[in-house]
N, C-alpha and C positions, 0 to 999 in steps of 0.2 A: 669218510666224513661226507656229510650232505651239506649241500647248501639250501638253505633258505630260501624258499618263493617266497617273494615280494607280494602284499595283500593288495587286491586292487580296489584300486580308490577312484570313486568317480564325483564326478563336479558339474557343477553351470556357471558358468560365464556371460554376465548380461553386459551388449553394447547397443548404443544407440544407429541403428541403421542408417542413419547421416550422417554419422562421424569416423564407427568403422563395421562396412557391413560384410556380412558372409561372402558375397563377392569380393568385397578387398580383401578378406583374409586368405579367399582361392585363390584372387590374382599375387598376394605375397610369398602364400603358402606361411613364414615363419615367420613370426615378426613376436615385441614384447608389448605383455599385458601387463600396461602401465597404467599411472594415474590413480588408481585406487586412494581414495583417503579415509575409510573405512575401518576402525580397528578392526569388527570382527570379518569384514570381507578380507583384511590385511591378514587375518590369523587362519584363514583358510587358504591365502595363497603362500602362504610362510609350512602349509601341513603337507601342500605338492608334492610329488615324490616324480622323478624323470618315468615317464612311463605312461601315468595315471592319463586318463582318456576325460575332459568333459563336453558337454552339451556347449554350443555357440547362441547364443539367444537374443531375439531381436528384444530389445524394449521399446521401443517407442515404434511411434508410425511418423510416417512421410508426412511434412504439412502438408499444408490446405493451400494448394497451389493450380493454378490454371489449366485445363483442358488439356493446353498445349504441353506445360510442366509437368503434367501428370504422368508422359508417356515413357516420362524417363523412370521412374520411380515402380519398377514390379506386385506384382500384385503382393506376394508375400512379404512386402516390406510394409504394408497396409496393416497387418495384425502382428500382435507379441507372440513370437512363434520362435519355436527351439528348428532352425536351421539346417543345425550341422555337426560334429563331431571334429575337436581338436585335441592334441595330443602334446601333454608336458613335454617340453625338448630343455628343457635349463631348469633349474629348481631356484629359490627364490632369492633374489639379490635386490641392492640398494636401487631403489628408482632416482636416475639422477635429476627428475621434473620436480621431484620432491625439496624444495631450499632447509624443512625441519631435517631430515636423513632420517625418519621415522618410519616411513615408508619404503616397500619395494616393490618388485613386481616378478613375475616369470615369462617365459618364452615360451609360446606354441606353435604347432605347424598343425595346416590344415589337415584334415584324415579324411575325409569321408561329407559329403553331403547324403541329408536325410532327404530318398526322395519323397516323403510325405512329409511336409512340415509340421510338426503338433504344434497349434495353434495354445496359448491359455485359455480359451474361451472353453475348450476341451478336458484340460487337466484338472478346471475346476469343479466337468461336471462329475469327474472319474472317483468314487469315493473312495478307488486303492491309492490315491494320490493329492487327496484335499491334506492334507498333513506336510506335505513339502513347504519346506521355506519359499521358495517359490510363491504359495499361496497366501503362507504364515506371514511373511517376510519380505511384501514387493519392497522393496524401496535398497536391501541386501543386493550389492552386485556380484558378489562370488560366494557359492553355495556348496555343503556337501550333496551329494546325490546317494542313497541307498542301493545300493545292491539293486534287490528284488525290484524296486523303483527305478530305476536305471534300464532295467530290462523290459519292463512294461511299457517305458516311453520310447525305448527303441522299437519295440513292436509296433507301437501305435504312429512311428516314423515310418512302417516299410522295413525295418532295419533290423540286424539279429546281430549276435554276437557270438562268436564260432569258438575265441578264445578271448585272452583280458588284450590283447594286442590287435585281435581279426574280428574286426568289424565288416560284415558284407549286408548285401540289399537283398532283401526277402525276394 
């Protein structure tokens, strides 16, 4: 008897880089992705499978803060830019922030930073990629990601994928 390979499912994950950025999730490594109140961002972390690899994504940029405030703030935190690479480690459970019980949330660990960030300013001009929720869908904070799409944007990170687990830097 065989067992069954697991299809792999890939994702993006948008946080606000002032609330929790690609550095806090290196400095945590594992922490949960909560908060969602989203039904359909809710019904794609509810589709998670432990395994499944997504994209980390800045949405927003740093305010508009002083000369001096600025220096804290890196430059890639300046544009909406896919970061980094995190990794399902829990599959979806109750978020206890949530007071309805409607909601849940999943657990990731850090995997991998992109050493080329792909910026959105990029994905919108790429026409194998104007079709993403992403582009369709800003306002959507948890996304499926396509296969072949998934690939492309790792490419355009620096970044390949050896197997659905082995992610390395070009």
């Amino acid at each position: 008897m065989t067992g069954k390979v697991q299809e792999a499912h890939f994702w993006l994950l948008k946080s606000e880089p002032l609330t929790w950025s690609w550095q806090n999730q290196l400095d945590a490594q594992t922490t949960s992705w909560d908060g969602v109140r989203s039904y359909q961002a809710a019904k794609n972390l509810k589709s998670m499978k432990m395994g499944d690899l997504a994209f980390f994504y800045h949405s927003g940029r740093a305010p508009r803060v002083s000369r001096e405030e600025a220096r804290q703030f890196p430059a890639q935190y300046q544009e909406k830019s896919i970061m980094g690479i995190v990794q399902i480690s829990k599959e979806y459970y109750p978020d206890p922030s949530d007071s309805t019980g409607r909601f849940g949330m999943v657990d990731v660990v850090a995997h991998s930073s992109l050493p080329n960030p792909v910026p959105l300013s990029l994905i919108k001009t790429d026409p194998s990629l104007v079709d993403l929720a992403i582009v369709r869908q800003s306002r959507l904070s948890v996304m499926p990601i396509p296969p072949h799409q998934w690939a492309l944007l790792l490419d355009l990170g620096k970044t390949h994928v050896d197997s659905f687990y082995n992610v390395s830097k070009s």
